[in-house]
N, C-alpha and C positions, 0 to 999 in steps of 0.2 A: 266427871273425871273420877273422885271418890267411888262414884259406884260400880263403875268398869274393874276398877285397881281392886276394890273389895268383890265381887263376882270373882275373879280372875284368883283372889287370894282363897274364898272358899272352895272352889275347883281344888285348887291343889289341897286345901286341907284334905277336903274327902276323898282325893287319890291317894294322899298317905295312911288314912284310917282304912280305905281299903284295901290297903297293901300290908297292913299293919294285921289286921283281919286276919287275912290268905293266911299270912304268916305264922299267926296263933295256931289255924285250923292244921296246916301244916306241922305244927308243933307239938300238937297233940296228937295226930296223927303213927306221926315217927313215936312217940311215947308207948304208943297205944301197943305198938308194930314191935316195938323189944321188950314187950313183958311177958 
């Protein structure tokens, strides 16, 4: 049980680190683009 619930909670961590990611890249991006 522990290790399904823990799998299942890593998954999501590294969907939001990945989205967190995008977002930086994106963010610098747009910085990059009005200078």
């Amino acid at each position: 049980e522990g290790w399904c619930d823990r799998q299942g909670t890593l998954a999501e961590v590294k969907a939001r680190l990945h989205m967190r990611q995008q977002g930086a890249v994106k963010r610098e991006r747009t910085l990059a683009y009005s200078q």
